[in-house]
C-alpha positions, 0 to 999 in steps of 0.5 A, spaced: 103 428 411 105 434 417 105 431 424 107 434 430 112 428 434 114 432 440 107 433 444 105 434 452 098 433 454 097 433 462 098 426 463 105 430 464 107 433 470 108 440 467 103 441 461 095 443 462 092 441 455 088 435 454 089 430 448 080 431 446 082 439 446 090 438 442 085 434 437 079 441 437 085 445 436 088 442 430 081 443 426 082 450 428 087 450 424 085 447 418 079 451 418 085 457 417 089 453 412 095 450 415 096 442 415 096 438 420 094 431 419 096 428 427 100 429 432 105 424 437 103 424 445 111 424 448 110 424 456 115 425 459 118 419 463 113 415 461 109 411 456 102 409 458 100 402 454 093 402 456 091 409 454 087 408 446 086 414 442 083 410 436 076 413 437 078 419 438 082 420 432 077 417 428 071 422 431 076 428 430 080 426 423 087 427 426 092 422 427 094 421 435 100 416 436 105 416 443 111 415 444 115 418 450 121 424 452 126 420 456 131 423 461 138 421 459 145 422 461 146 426 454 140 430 455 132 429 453 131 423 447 124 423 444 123 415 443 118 412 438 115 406 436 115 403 443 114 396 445 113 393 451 119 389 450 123 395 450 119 397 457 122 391 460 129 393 457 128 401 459 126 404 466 122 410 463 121 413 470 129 413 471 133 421 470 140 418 469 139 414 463 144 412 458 143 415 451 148 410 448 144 404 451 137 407 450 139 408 443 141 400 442 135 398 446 131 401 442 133 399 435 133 393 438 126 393 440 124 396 433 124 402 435 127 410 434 130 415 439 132 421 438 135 427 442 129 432 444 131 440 442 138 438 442 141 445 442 137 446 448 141 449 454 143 445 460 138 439 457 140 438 449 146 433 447 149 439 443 152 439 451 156 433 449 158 433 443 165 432 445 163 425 447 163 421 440 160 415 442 153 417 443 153 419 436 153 412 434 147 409 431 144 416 431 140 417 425 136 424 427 135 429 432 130 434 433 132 440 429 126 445 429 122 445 437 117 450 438 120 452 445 126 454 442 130 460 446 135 464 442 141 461 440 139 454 441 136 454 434 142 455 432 146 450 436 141 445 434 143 446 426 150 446 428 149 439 431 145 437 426 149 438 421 156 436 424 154 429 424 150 428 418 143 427 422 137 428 419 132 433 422 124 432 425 120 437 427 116 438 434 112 443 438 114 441 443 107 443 446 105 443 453 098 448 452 094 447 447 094 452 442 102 451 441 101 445 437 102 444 430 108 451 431 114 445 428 112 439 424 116 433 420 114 433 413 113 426 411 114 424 404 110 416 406 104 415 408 103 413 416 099 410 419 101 408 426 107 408 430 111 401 426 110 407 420 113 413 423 119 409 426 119 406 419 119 413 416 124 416 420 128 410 418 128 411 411 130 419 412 125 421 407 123 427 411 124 434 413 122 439 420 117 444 417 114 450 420 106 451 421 106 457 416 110 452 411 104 448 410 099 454 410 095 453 404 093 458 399 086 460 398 081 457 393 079 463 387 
């Protein structure tokens, strides 16, 4: 399965593409030949329980999980597998969150945090790697984002490489036709948020770009 975890709809405060046009977008880019089975809603700052994709998944075919992008004292973090055990743990809301305490607060609560667009510049955990303690319990970072600017691909392979970390995909979208640019190529089925957190565990994947999932035409 290709998904796409790092994704932004207007429910964030910067993004302008609604979830019903990232799912019309999607079926644009099958019809050109590229995989894309679903996509992970990660508001910034944020997780709306109440919200229920499932109707409009199954009208478009595409898969539509959440999650969330965190602010932290050791830049950005993408958590999945959100329980409301783990929001009662976590204040989303706040800016100065303690990566090393949301990472074990998330696997406590049976869910997954990874740092977001780590060779980010200013707001990436490549910042902070002299700070060992916040790479315990890591076990994957964000190695292919869509929004990446020169040099901080770079950084992002560097991170992940020197910490043995497994590496996902996201766009990083924030309008409509970014989505699907970074993916992660999952080796298992998924079919909501317990599975992908699931998978991420299991470390059978790899990040991937769009045109890696391009297929070729039938003769």
């Amino acid at each position: 399965m290709f998904l796409d975890l790092h994704t932004h709809s207007v429910s964030s405060d910067d993004a302008r593409a609604t979830v019903e046009q990232y799912a019309k977008w999607v079926a644009v880019l099958r019809r050109k030949g590229f995989q894309l089975d679903g996509f992970v809603l990660t508001e910034h700052r944020k997780f709306d329980l109440e919200a229920d994709y499932t109707a409009l998944a199954g009208e478009s075919d595409v898969l539509i999980l959440k999650g969330s992008e965190l602010d932290t004292d050791r830049g950005h973090f993408l958590v999945y597998g959100v329980t409301e055990e783990l929001l009662r743990r976590v204040d989303f809301a706040h800016v100065g969150l303690s990566a090393s305490e949301l990472v074990a607060a998330a696997g406590d609560c049976g869910a997954i945090a990874i740092p977001a667009h780590p060779g980010r510049f200013g707001i990436g955990l490549y910042e902070y790697q002299a700070d060992g303690a916040v790479f315990q319990g890591l076990e994957a970072a964000e190695l292919l984002n869509g929004s990446d600017r020169t040099g901080e691909q770079e950084r992002a392979e560097e991170l992940v490489k020197r910490h043995a970390l497994k590496g996902t995909g996201g766009s990083d979208a924030h309008v409509v036709s970014a989505i699907g640019a970074c993916m992660t190529r999952f080796d298992g089925p998924i079919a909501d948020e317990a599975d992908l957190v699931r998978e991420l565990r299991l470390g059978t994947f790899r990040a991937v770009k769009l045109e890696e999932t391009k297929q070729p035409p039938v003769s």
